[in-house]
Every structure is written in structure tokens, then in C-alpha cells.
C-alpha positions in Angstrom: 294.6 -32.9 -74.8 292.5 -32.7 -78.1 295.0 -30.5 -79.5 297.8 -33.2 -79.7 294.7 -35.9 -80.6 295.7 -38.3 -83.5 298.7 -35.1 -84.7 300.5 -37.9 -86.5 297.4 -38.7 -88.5 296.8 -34.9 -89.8 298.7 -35.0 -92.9 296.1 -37.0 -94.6 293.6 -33.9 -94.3 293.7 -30.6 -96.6 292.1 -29.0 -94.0 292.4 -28.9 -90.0 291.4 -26.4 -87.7 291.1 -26.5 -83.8 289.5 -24.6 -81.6 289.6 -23.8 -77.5 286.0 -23.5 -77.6 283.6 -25.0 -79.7 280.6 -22.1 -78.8 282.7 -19.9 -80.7 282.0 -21.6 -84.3 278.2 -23.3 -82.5 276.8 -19.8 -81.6 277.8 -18.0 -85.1 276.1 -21.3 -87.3 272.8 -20.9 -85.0 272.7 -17.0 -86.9 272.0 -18.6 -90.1 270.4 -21.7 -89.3 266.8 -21.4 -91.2 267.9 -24.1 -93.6 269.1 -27.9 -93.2 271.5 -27.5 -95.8 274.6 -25.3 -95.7 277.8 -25.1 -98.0 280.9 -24.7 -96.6 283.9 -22.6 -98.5 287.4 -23.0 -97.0 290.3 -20.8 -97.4 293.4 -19.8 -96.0 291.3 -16.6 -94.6 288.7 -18.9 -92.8 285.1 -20.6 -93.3 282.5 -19.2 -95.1 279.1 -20.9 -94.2 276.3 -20.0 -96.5 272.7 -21.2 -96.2 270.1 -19.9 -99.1 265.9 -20.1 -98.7 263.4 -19.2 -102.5 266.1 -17.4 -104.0 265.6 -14.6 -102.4 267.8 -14.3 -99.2 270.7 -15.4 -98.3 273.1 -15.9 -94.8 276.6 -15.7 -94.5 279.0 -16.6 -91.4 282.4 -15.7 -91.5 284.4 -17.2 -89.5 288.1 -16.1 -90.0 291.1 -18.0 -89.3 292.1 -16.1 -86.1 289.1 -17.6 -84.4 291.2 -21.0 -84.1 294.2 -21.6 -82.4 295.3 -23.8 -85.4 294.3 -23.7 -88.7 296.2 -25.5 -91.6 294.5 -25.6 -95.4 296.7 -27.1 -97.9 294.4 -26.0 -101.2 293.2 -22.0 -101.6 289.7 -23.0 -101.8 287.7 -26.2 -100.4 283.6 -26.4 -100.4 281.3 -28.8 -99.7 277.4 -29.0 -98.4 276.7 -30.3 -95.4 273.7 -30.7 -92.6 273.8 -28.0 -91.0 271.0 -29.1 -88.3 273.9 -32.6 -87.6 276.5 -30.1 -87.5 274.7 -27.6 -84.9 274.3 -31.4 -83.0 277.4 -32.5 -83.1 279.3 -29.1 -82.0 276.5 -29.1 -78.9 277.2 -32.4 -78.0 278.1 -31.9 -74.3 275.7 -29.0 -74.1 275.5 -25.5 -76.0 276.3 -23.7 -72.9 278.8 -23.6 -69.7 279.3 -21.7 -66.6 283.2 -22.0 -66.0 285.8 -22.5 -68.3 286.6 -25.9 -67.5 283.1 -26.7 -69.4 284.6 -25.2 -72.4 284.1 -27.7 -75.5 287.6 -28.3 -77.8 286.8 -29.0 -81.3 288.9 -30.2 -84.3 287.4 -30.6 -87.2 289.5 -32.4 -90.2 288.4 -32.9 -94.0 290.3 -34.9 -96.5 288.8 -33.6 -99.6 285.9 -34.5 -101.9 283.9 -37.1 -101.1 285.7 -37.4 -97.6 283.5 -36.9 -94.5 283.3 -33.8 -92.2 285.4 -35.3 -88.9 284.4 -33.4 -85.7 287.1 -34.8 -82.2 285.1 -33.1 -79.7 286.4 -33.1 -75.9 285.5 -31.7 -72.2 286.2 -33.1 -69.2 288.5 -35.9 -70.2 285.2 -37.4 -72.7 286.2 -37.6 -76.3 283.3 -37.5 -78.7 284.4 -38.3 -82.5 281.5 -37.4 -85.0 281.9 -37.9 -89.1 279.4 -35.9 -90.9 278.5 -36.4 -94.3 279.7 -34.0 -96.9 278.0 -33.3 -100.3 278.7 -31.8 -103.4 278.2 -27.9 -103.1 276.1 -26.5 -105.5 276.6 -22.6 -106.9 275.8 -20.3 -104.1 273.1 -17.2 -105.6 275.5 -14.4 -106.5 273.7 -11.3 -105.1 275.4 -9.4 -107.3 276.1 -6.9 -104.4 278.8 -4.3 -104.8 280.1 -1.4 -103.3 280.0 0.6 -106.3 276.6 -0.1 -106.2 275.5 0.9 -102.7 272.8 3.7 -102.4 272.4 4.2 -98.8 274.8 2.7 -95.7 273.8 3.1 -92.1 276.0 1.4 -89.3 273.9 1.5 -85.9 274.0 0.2 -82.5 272.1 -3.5 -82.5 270.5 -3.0 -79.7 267.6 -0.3 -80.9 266.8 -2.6 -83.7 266.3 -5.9 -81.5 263.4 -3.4 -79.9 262.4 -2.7 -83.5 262.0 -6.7 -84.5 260.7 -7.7 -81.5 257.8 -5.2 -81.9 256.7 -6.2 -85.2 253.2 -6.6 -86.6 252.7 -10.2 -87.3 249.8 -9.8 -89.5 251.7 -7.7 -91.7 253.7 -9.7 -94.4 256.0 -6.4 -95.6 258.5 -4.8 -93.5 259.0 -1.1 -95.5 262.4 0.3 -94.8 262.8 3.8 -96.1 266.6 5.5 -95.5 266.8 8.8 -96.6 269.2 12.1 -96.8 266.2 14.4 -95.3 263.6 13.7 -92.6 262.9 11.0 -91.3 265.6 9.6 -92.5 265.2 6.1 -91.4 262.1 4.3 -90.9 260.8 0.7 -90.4 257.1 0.7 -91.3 254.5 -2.4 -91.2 251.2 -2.6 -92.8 248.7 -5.1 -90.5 245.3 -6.1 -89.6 245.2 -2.9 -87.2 247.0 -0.4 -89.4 250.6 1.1 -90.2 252.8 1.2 -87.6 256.3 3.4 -87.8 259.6 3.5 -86.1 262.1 6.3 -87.0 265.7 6.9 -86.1 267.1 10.3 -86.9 270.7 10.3 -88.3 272.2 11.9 -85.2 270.6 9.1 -83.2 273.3 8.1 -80.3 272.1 4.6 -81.6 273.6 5.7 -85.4 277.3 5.7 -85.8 277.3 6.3 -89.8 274.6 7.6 -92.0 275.3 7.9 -95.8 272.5 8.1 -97.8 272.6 9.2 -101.2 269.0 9.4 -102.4 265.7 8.3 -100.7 264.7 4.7 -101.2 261.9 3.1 -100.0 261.8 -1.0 -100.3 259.3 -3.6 -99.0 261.0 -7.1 -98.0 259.1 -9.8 -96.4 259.0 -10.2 -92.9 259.0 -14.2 -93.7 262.4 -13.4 -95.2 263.5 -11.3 -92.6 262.6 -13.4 -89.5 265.9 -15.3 -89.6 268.5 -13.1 -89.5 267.1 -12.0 -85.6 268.9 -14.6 -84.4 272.4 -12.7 -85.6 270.9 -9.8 -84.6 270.3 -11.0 -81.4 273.7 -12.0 -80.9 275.7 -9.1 -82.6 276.7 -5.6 -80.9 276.9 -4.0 -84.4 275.0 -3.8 -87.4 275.4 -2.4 -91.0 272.3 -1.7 -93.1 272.9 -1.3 -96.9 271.3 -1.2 -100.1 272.0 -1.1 -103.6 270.5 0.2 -106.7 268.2 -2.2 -107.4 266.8 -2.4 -103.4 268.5 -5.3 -102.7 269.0 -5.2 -99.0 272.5 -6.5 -96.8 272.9 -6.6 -93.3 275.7 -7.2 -91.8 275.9 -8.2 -88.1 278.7 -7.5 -86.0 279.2 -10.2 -83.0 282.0 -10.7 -80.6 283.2 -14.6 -79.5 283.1 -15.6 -75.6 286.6 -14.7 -76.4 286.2 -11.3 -77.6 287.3 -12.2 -81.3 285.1 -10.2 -84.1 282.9 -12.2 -86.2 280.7 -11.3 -89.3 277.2 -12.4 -90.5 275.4 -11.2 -93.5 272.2 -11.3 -95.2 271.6 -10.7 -98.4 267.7 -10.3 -99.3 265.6 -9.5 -102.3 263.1 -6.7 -102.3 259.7 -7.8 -102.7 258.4 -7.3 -106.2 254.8 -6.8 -105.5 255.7 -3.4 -104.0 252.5 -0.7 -105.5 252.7 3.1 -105.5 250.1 3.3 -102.3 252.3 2.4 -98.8 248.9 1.6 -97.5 248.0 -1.4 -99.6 
């Protein structure tokens, strides 16, 4: 029904997109919700939703065009800030989760260009729920300045041995020490707390490792404070890819699969912390 909603009106928008189920854009927004404010990039490959905290890490949902069963953009590139927080509301309008399939959510979301309003024509069940969301000017998005050419180390592992990993971490330590290396032990997750160090080490032949390239040994501190958000995508994801740079900048790239069993891409981007001294124990 939603799908043939208001078609005669559609040509007034530069961008439309609709979607079966609404959980499918809802759940990969909650990975990088730390932040009220998101900006929004639109192109004919997809959204890219960016949220940004201190300057020193940043989130990144891709959501590519073969997620929706439509998707129309008449420019090569739209952006805009939004609310994330109203978004996350809107999209979980009836609910942010359903048993059968007849509880699926249908979505289509519609934006006339600058200045315009986000329009959201949610429906399930035969209730149509219109929202219009407020859209601001985007400001620059923090260029990480992370290449490939640029990449020291690159491990792609299983998600599931590192949800163990955050879930176990010492609270009273404000560093999480990640060392990846092409000799023993490889890769290790260290914290520094009230009771002591504590260390977790995978070995690159790990059944939980899939690739390990690692060019030199780097060890980089980030803080946990930082770090804390990007559980939720790794809570969610099946996959993740650890990589840093030159510099110690840290990406991690979460791999996570729709209800529909379409592949979608989070990413975090985070600073290493600067006040990093020669003795791991301090």
C-alpha cells in the first residue's frame, strides 16, 4: 500500500527511497547513535549517516541502495543534518521489533532539497503514520585522513570473540591498549585498572581470525569512553575488520547482515590517545 502512497506527488522530491522493512535502516542508525546530531550524504550508491563526538571518533552507516526496494536520487550528492534521536523515533513508531512478518514496518522517506524537511510515510497494519523531520545545514564531516596506502596492520575476525572481549572490560581503566603484531602475541587487548593489567590475546591462526596482515608491531592506547559506542555495531555485526594506520589511528569496520540477509557496513574511525608514555603500566 505505502509503496503506491501519494506516487503522483514524488516528482517534487530529489530523493525517495522505500523500504519493506523499516528495521532494516532503524537497527543500523541505533550502531552509531552516541550523538543527537547526524549528517546525512545521499547518493546514487546509498546513505551515508555520520555522527562525530570531541573530534576524535567518528561513526559511519552505510546503507547502500540495494537495501530498498526503490530508490530514486535526481542530484549525485544530497546532505543534510538531522536528529538523529527523532529519526530513531519516528522509524520505531509502531514498535522497534516484530514477531511475524505482517508486523513488518514500510517506510518512505522523501526529501525535496535544502531547507525542505525529512518526510518519513510509515505503515503496518493498514495505520499510516506521516512524520516530517527537520533538516539542517550539514557542517564538514572530520576527514580522518584514512587511507589504504596508509594501513600498517589489517585483521578481519569473527565478531563474536570480541563481543567477549568488550563485555569483560575493566571499567576503572580509561585506556583500552591494542597491540597487533607480525610475531607473538600478535594481537592483544590490554586494560590498566584499579586492580591491575588485564590481557586478552588472539593468535593469528585463531579459528576466530580470517585475515592477519601486519606489517610492523604497533601498540596504541584509545579511550574506552571513545570506544564504548561502537558495541552496539559490534553487537549487531557477524564480521569485523580492525585496521590502523601510520599514525595509530584506529578503523573498525563492522560487518552486519539485514532481517533480510542484505550486507551492511559500519565504521569507526578513532584517534589514539595522545597521552600514551613509554611504561604500559602507568
Amino acid at each position: 500500500m505505502l509503496s503506491a502512497q501519494r506516487d503522483d506527488d514524488d516528482s517534487q522530491y530529489l530523493l525517495v527511497a522505500k523500504l519493506d522493512n523499516a528495521r532494516n535502516v532503524s537497527n543500523i542508525l541505533k550502531a552509531i547513535h552516541f550523538k543527537d546530531i547526524a549528517t546525512v550524504i545521499a547518493s546514487p550508491l546509498g546513505l551515508k549517516v555520520t555522527v562525530e563526538d570531541a573530534k576524535c571518533v567518528q561513526a559511519n552507516a552505510f546503507i547502500q541502495e540495494s537495501i530498498f526496494h526503490h530508490y530514486h536520487i535526481k542530484e549525485d550528492q544530497l546532505a543534510f543534518k538531522i536528529n538523529l534521536t527523532v529519526l530513531l523515533e519516528c522509524l520505531t513508531i509502531f514498535g522497534s521489533s516484530a514477531t511475524t512478518p505482517s508486523g513488518n514496518t514500510t517506510l518512505k522517506m522523501c526529501y525535496a532539497g535544502y531547507g525542505c524537511p525529512l518526510i518519513l510515510m510509515l505503515e503496518e497494519d493498514g495505520v499510516l503514520t506521516d512524520c516530517s523531520l527537520k533538516t539542517l545545514e550539514p557542517d564538514e564531516v572530520l576527514d580522518f585522513d584514512f587511507s589504504s596506502a596508509n594501513v600498517v596492520n589489517k585483521i578481519i575476525m569473527k565478531s563474536e570473540c570480541l563481543k567477549e572481549v568488550f563485555s569483560e572490560l575493566d571499567t576503572t581503566s580509561e585506556v583500552l591498549q591494542i597491540l597487533i603484531s607480525p610475531d607473538q602475541p600478535y594481537l592483544q587487548f590490554s586494560t590498566f585498572g584499579n586492580a591491575g593489567s588485564t590481557h586478552s590475546s588472539f593468535p593469528k591462526d585463531s579459528e576466530m581470525v580470517e585475515s592477519f596482515l601486519s606489517n610492523q608491531t604497533q601498540t596504541n592506547r584509545y579511550k574506552i569512553s571513545l570506544l564504548k559506542p561502537s558495541v552496539k555495531a559490534l553487537n549487531l555485526s557477524t564480521r569485523i575488520s580492525i585496521r590502523t594506520d601510520s599514525r595509530g589511528f584506529l578503523s573498525l569496520q563492522y560487518m552486519i547482515k539485514t532481517e533480510d540477509g542484505q550486507i551492511c557496513f559500519v565504521e569507526y574511525y578513532c584517534a589514539p590517545d595522545e597521552e600514551i608514555t613509554d611504561d604500559p603500566e602507568t
